[in-house]
N, CA, C and O atoms as a DFTB+ gen file, in Angstrom:
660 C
 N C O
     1  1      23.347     -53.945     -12.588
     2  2      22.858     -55.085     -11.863
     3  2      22.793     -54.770     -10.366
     4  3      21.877     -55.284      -9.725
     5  1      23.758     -53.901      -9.687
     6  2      24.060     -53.497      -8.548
     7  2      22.785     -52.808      -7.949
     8  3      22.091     -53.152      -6.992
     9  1      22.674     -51.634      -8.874
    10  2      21.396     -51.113      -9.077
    11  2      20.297     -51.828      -8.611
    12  3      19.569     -51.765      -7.620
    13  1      20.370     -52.411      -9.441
    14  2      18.954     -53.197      -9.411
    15  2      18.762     -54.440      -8.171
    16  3      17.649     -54.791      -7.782
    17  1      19.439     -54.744      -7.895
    18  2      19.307     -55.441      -6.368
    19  2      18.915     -54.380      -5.027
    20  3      18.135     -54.619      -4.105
    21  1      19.781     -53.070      -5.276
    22  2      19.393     -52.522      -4.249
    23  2      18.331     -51.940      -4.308
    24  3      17.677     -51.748      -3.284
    25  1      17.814     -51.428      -5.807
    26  2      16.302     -50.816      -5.665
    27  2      15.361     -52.094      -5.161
    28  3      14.291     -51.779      -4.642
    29  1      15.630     -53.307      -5.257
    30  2      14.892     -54.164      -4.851
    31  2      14.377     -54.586      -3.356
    32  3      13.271     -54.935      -2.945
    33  1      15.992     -54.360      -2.538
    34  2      15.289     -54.526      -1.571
    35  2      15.690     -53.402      -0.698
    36  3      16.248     -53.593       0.383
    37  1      15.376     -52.100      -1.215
    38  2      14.881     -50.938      -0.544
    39  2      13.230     -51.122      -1.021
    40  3      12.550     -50.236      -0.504
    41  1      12.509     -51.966      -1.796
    42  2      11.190     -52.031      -1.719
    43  2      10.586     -53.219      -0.747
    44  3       9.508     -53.290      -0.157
    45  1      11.533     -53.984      -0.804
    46  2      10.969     -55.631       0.273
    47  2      11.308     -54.796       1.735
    48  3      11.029     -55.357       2.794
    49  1      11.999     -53.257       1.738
    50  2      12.283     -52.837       3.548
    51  2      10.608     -52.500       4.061
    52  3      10.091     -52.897       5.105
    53  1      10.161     -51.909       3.311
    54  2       9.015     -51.858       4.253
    55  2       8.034     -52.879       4.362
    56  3       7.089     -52.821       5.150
    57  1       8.267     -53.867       3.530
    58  2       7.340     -55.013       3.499
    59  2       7.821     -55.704       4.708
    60  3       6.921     -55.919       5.519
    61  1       9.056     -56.134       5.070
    62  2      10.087     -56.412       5.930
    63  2       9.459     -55.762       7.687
    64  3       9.165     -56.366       8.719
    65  1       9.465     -54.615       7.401
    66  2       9.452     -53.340       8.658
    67  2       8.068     -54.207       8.784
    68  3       8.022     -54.845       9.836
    69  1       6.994     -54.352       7.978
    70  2       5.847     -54.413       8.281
    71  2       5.760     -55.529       8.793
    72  3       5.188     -55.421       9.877
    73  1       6.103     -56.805       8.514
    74  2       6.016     -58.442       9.316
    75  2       6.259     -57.882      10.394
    76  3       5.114     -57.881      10.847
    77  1       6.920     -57.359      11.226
    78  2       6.978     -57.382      12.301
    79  2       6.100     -56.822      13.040
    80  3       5.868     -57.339      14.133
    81  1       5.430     -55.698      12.663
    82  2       4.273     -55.556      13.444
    83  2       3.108     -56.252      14.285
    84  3       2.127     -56.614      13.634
    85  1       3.110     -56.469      15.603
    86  2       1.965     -57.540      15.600
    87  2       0.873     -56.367      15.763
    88  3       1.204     -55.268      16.207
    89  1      -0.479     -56.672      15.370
    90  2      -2.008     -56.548      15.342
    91  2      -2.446     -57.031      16.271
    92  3      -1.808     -58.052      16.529
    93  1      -3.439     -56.806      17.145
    94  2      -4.393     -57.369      17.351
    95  2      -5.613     -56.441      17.778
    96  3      -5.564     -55.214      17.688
    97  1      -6.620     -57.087      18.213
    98  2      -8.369     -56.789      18.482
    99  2      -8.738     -56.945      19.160
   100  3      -8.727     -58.089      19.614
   101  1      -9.276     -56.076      19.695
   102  2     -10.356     -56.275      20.707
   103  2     -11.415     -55.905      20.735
   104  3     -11.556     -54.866      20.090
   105  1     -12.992     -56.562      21.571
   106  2     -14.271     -55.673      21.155
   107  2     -14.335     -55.044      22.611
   108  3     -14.281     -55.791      23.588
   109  1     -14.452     -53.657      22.756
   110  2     -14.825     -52.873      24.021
   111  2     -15.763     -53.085      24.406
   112  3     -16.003     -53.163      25.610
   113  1     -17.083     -53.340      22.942
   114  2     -18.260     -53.207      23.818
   115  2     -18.306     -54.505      24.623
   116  3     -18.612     -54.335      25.803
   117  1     -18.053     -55.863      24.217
   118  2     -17.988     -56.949      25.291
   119  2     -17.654     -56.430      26.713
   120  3     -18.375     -56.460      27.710
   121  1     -16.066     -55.822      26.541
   122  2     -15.411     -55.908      28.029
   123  2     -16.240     -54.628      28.799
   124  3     -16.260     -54.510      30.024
   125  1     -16.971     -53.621      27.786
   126  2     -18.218     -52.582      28.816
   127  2     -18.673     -53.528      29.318
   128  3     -18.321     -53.691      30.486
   129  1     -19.514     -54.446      28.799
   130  2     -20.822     -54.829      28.942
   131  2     -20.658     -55.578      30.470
   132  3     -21.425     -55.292      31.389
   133  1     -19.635     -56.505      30.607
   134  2     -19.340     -57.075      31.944
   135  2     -18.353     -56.808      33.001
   136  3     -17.861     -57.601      33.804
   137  1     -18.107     -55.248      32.819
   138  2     -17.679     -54.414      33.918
   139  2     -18.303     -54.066      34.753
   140  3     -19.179     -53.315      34.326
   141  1     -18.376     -54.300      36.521
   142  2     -19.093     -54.082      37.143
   143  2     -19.301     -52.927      37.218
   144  3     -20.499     -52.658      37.306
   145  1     -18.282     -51.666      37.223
   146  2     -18.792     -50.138      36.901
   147  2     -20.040     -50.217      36.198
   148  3     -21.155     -49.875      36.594
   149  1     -19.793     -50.578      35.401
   150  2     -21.142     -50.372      34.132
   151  2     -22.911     -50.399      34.736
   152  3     -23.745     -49.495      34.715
   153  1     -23.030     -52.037      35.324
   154  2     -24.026     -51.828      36.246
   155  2     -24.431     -50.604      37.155
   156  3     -25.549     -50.090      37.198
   157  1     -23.106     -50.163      38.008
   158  2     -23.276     -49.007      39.035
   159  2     -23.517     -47.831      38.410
   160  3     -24.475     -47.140      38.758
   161  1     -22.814     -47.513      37.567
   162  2     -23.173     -46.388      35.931
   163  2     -24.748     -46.158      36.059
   164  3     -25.418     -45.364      36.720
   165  1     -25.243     -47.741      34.653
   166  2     -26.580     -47.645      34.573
   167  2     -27.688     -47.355      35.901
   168  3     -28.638     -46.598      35.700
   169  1     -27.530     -47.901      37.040
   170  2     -28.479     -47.886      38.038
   171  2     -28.370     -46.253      38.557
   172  3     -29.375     -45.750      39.060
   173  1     -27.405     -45.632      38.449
   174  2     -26.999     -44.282      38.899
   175  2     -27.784     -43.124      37.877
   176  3     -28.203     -41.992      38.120
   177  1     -27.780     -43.810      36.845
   178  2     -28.311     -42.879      35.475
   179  2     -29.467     -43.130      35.772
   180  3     -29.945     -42.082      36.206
   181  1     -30.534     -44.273      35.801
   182  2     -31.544     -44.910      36.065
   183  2     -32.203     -43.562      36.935
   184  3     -33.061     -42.744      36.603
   185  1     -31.584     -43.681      37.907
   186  2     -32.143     -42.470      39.282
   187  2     -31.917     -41.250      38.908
   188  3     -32.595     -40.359      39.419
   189  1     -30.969     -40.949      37.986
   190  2     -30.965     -39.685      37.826
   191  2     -31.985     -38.976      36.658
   192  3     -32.461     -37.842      36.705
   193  1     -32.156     -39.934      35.669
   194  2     -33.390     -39.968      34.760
   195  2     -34.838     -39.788      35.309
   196  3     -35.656     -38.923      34.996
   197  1     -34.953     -40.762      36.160
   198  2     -36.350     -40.712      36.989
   199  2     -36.786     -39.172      37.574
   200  3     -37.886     -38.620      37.529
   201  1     -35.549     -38.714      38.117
   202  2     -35.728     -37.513      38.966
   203  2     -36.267     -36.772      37.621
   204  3     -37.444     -36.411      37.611
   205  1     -35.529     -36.558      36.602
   206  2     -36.026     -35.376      35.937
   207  2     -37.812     -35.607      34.649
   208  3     -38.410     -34.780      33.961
   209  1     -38.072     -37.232      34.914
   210  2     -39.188     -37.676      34.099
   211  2     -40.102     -37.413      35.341
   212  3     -41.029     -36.851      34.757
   213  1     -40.444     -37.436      36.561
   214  2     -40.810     -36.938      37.251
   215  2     -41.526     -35.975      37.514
   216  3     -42.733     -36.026      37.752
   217  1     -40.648     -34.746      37.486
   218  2     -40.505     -33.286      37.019
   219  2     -41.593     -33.225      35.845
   220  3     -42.767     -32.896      36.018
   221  1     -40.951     -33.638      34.480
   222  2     -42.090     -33.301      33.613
   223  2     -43.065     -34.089      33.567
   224  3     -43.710     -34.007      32.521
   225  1     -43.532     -35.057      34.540
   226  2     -45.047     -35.523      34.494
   227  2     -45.898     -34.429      35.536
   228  3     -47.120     -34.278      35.555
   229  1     -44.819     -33.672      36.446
   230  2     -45.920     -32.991      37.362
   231  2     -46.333     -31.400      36.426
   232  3     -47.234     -30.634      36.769
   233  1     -45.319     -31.177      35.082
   234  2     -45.887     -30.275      34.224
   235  2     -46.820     -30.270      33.449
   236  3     -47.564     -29.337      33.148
   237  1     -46.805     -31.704      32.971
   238  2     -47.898     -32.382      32.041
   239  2     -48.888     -31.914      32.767
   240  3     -49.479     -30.869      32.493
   241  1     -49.213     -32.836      34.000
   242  2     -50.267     -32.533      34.799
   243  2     -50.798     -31.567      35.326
   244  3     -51.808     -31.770      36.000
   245  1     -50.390     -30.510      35.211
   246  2     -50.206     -29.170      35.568
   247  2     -50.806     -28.392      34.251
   248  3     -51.612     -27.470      34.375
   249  1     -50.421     -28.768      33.216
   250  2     -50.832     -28.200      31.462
   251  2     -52.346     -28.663      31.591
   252  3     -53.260     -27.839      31.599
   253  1     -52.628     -30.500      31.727
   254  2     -53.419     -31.325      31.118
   255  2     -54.359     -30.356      32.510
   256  3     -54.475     -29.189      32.137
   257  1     -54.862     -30.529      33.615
   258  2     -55.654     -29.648      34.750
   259  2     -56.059     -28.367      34.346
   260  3     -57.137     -27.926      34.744
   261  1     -55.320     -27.703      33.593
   262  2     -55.435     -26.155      33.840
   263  2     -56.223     -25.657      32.265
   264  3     -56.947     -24.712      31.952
   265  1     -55.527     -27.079      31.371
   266  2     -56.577     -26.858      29.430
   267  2     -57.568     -27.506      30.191
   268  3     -58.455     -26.674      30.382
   269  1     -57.976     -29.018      30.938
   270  2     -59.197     -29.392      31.429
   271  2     -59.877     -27.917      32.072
   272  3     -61.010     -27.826      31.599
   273  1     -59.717     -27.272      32.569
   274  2     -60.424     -26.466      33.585
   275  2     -60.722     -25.081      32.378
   276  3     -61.777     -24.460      32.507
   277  1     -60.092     -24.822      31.653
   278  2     -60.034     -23.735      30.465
   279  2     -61.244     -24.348      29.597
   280  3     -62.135     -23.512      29.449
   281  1     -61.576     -25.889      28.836
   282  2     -62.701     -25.949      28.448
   283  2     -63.706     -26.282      28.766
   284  3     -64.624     -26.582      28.004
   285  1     -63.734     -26.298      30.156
   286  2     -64.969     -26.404      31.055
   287  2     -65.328     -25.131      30.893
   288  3     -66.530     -25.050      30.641
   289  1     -64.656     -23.867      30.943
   290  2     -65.313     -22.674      31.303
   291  2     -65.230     -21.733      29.949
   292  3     -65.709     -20.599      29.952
   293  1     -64.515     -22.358      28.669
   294  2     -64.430     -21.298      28.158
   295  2     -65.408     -20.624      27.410
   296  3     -65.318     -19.513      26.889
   297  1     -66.359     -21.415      27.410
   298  2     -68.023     -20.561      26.782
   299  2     -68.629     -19.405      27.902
   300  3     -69.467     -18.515      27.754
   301  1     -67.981     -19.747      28.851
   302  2     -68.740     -18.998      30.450
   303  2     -67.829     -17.476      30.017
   304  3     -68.271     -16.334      30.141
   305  1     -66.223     -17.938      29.397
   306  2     -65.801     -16.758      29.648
   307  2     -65.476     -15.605      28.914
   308  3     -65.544     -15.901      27.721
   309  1     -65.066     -14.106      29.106
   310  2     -64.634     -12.969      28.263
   311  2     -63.966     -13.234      27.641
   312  3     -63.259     -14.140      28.082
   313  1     -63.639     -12.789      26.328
   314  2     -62.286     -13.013      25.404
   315  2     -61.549     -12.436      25.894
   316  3     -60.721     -12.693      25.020
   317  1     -60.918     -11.718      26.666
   318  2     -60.029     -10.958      27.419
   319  2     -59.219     -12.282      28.369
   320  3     -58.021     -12.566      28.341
   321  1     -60.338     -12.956      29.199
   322  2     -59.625     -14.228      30.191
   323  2     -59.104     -14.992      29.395
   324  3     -58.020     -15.535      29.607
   325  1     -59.963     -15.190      28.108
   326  2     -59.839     -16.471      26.775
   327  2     -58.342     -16.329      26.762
   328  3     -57.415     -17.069      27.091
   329  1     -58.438     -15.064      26.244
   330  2     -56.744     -15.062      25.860
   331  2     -55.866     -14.999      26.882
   332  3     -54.756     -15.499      26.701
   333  1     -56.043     -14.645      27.606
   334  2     -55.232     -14.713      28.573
   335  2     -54.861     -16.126      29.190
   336  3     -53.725     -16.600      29.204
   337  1     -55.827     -16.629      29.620
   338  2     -55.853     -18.616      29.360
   339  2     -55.222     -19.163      28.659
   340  3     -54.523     -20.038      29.171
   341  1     -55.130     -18.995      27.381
   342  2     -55.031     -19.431      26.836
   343  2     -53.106     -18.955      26.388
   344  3     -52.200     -19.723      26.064
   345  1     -53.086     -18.033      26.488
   346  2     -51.368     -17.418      26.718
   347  2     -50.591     -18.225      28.201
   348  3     -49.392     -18.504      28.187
   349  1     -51.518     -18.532      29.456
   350  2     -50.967     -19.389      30.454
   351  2     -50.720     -20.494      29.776
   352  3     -49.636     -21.001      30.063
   353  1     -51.386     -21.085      28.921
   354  2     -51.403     -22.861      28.497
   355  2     -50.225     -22.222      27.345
   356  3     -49.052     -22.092      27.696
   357  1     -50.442     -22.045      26.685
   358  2     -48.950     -21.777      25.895
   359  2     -47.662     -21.818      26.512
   360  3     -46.756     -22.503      26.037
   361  1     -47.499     -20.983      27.753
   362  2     -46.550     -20.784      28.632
   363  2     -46.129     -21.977      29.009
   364  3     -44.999     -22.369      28.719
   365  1     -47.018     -22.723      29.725
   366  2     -46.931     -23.676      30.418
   367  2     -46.154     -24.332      29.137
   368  3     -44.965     -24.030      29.030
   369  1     -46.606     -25.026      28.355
   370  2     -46.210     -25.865      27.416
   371  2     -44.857     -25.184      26.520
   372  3     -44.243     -26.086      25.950
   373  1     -44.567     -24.511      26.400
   374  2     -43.230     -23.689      26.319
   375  2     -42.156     -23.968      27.130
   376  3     -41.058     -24.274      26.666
   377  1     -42.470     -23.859      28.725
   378  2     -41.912     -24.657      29.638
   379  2     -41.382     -25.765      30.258
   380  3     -40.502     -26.007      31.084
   381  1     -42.593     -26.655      29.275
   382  2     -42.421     -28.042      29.331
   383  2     -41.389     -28.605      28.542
   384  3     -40.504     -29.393      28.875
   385  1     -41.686     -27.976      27.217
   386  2     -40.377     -27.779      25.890
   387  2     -38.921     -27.415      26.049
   388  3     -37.900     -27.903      25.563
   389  1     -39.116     -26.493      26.809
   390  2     -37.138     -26.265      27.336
   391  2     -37.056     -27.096      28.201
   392  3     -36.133     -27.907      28.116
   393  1     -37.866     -27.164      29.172
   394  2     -37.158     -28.091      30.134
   395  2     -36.685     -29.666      29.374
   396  3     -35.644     -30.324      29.370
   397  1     -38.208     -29.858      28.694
   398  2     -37.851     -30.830      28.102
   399  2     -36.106     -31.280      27.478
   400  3     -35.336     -32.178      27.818
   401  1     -35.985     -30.017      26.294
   402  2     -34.502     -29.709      26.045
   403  2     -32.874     -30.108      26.454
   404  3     -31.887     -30.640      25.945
   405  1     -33.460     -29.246      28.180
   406  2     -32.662     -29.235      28.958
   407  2     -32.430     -30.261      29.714
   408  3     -31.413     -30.356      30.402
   409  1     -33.529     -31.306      29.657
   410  2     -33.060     -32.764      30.452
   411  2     -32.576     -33.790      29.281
   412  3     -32.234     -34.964      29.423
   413  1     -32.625     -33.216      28.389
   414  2     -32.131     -34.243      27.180
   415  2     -30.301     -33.976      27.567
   416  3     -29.507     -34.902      27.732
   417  1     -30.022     -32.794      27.629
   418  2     -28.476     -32.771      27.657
   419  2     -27.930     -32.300      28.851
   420  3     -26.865     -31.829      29.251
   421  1     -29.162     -32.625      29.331
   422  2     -28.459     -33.184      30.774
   423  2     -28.096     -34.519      31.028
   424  3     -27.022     -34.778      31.569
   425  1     -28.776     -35.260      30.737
   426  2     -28.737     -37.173      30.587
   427  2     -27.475     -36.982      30.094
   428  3     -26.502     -37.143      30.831
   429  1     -27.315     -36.546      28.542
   430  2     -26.234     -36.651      27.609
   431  2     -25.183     -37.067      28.749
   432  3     -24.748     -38.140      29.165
   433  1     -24.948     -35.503      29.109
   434  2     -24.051     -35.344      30.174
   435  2     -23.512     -35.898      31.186
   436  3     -22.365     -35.889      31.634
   437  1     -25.020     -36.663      31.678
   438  2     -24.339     -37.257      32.935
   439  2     -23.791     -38.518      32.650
   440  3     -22.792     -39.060      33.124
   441  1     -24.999     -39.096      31.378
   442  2     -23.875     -40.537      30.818
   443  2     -22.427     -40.302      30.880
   444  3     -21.759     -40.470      31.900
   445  1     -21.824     -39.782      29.393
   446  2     -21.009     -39.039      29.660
   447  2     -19.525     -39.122      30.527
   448  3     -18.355     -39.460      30.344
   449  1     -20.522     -38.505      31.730
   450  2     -19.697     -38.571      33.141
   451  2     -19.627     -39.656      33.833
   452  3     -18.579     -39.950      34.408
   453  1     -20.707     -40.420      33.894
   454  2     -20.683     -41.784      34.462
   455  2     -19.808     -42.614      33.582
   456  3     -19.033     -43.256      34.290
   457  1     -19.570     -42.932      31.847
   458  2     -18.948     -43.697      31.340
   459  2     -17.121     -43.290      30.971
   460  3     -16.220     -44.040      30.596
   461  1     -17.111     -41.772      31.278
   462  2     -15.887     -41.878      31.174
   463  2     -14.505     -42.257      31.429
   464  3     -13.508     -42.323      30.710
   465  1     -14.831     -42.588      33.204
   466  2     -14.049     -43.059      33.823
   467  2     -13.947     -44.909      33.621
   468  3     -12.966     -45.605      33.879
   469  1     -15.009     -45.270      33.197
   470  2     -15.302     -47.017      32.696
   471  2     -14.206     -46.966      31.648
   472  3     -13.159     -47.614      31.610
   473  1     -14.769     -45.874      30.641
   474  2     -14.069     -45.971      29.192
   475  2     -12.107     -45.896      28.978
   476  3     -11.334     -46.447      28.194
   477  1     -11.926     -44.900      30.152
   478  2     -10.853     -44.629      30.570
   479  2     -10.035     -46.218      31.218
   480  3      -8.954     -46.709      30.893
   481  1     -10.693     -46.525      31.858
   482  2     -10.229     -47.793      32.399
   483  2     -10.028     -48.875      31.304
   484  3      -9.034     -49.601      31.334
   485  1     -10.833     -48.966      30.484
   486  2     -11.154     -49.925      29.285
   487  2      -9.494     -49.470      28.441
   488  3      -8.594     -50.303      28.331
   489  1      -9.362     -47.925      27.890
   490  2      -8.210     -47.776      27.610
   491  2      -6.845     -48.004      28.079
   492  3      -5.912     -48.378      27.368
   493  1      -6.798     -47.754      29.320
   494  2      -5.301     -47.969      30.205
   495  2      -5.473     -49.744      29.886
   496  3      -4.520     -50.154      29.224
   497  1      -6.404     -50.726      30.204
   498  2      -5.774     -52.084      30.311
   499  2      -5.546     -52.574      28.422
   500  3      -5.003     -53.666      28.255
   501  1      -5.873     -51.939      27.386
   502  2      -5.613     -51.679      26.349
   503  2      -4.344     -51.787      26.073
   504  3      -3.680     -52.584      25.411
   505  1      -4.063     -50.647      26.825
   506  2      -2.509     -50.052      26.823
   507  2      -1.388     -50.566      27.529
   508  3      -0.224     -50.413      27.159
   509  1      -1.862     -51.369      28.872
   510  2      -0.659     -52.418      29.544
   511  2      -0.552     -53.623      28.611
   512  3       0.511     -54.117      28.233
   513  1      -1.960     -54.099      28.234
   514  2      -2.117     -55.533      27.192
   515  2      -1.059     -55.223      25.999
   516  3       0.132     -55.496      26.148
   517  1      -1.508     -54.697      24.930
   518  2      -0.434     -53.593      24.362
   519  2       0.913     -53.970      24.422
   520  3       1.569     -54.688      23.667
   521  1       1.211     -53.383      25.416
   522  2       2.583     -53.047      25.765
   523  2       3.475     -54.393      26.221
   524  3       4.530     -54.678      25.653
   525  1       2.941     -55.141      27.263
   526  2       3.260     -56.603      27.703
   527  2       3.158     -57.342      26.579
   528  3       3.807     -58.372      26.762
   529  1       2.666     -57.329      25.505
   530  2       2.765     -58.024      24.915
   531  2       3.454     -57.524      23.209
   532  3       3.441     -58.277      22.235
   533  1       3.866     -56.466      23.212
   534  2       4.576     -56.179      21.808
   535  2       3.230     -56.075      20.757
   536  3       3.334     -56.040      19.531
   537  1       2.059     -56.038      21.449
   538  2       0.967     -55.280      20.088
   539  2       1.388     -53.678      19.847
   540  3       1.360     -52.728      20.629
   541  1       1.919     -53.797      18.000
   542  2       1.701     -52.329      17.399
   543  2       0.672     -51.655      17.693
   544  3       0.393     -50.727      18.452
   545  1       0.216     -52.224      17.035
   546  2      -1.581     -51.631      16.796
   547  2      -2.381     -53.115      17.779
   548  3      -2.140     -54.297      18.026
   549  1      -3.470     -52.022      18.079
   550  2      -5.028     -52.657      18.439
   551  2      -6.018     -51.973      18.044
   552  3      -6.041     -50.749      18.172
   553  1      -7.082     -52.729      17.452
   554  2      -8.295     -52.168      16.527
   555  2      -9.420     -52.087      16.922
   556  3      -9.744     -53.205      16.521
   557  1      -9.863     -51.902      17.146
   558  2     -11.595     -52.513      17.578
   559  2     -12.393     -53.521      16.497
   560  3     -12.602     -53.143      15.344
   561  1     -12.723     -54.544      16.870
   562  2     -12.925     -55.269      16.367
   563  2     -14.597     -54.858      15.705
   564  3     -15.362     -53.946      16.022
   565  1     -14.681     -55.540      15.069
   566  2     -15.924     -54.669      13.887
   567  2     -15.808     -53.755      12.969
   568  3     -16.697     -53.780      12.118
   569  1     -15.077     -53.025      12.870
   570  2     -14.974     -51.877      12.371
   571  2     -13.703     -52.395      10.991
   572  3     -13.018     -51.645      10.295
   573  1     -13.751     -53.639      10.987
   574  2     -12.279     -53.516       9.843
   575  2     -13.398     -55.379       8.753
   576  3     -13.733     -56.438       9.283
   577  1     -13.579     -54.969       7.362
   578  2     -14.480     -56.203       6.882
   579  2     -13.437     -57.654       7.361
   580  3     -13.974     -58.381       8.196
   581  1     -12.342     -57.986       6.989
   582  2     -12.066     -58.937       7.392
   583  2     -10.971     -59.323       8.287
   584  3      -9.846     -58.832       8.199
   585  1     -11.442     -60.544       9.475
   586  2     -10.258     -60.502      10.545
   587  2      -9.629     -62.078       9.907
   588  3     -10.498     -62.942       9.789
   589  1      -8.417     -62.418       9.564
   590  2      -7.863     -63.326       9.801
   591  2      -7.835     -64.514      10.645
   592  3      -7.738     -64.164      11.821
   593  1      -7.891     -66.013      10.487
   594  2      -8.005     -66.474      11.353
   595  2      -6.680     -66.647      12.495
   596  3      -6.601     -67.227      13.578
   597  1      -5.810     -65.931      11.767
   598  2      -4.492     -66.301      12.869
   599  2      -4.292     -64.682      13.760
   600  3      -3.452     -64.457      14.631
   601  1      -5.132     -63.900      13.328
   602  2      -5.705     -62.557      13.630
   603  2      -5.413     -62.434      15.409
   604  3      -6.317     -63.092      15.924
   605  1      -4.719     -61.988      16.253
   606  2      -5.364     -61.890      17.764
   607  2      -6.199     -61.449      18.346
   608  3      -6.235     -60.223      18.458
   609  1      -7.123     -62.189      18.901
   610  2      -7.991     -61.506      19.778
   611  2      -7.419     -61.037      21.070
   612  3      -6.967     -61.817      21.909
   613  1      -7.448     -59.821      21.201
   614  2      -6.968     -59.787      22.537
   615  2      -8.119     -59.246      23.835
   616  3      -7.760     -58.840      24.940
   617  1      -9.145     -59.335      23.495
   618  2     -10.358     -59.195      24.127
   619  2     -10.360     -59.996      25.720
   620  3     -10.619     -59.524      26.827
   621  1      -9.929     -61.488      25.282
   622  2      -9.762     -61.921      26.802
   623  2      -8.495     -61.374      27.644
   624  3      -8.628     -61.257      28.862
   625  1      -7.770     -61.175      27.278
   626  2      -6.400     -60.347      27.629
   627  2      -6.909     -59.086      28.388
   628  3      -6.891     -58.787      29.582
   629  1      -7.390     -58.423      27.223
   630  2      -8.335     -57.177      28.265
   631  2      -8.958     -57.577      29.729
   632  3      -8.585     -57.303      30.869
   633  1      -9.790     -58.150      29.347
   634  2     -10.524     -58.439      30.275
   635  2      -9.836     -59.384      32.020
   636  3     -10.387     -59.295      33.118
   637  1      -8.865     -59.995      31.781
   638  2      -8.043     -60.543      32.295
   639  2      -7.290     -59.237      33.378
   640  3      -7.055     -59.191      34.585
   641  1      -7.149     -58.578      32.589
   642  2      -5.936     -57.415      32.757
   643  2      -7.198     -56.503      33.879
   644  3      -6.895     -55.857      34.882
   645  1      -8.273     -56.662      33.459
   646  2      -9.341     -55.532      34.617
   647  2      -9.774     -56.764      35.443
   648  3     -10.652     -56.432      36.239
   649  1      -9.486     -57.946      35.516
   650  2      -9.738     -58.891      36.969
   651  2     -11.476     -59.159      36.273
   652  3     -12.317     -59.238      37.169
   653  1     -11.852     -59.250      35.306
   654  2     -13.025     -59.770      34.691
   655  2     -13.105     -61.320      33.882
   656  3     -12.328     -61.736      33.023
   657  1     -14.223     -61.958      34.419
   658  2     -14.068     -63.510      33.726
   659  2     -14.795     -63.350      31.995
   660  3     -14.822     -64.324      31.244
């Protein structure tokens, strides 16, 4: 009988251990979305995007001029220029292609760099909220099918904690 009481509640201990845990949630992307970083971020990326779409419109234009000017003349000309013309317009457009490439992960990058320090911030007031308040765990909210209604949000807490309404 002895037995059997104690196998019993060596099984109610972790059920036990577990009530005490508090939970709660928060959604990041909300508290991104109305961080003033975020604005200064996007408008910074904004300009830095432009610079390099820029760039490849003056290649375009540079390709689109030089095939315009290639079939204006290419009945006039030797197969020797033909090809040769026609190896520049390849080039060109080869050029356009890496670069292309290369401004793709460059953006990557600079996002990236612009959001890490947001994201970083988003974590530390996570982690004081957290802590001030005896949350085990915090989840991101979405990512779990059902939240409880006695569930915490701690989303305004976050946001509170970075001086955001």
């Amino acid at each position: 009988m002895l037995k059997k009481i104690v196998l019993a509640a060596l099984f109610c201990l972790p059920l036990g251990m577990l009530a005490q845990d508090k939970i709660a949630y928060v959604n990041t992307q909300d508290v991104y979305k109305v961080m003033p970083e975020t604005g200064i971020a996007e408008s910074e990326f904004v300009k830095f995007r432009q610079s390099f779409e820029n760039d490849l419109r003056r290649m375009e234009d540079e390709y689109n001029k030089k095939m315009a000017e290639f079939q204006q003349q290419s009945d006039s000309l030797p197969q020797t220029i033909k090809v040769r013309r026609m190896q520049e317009l390849q080039d060109i457009r080869e050029r356009s292609q890496t670069y292309l490439e290369q401004m793709q992960q460059e953006m990557e990058k600079k996002q990236n760099d612009l959001n890490m320090p947001i994201i970083q911030k988003i974590r530390d007031a996570i982690k004081a909220v957290s802590t001030e308040n005896g949350y085990t765990y915090v989840l991101e909210e979405g990512y779990f099918l059902y939240v409880a209604p006695n569930a915490i949000n701690a989303t305004p807490l976050v946001k509170a904690k970075l001086g955001i309404k």
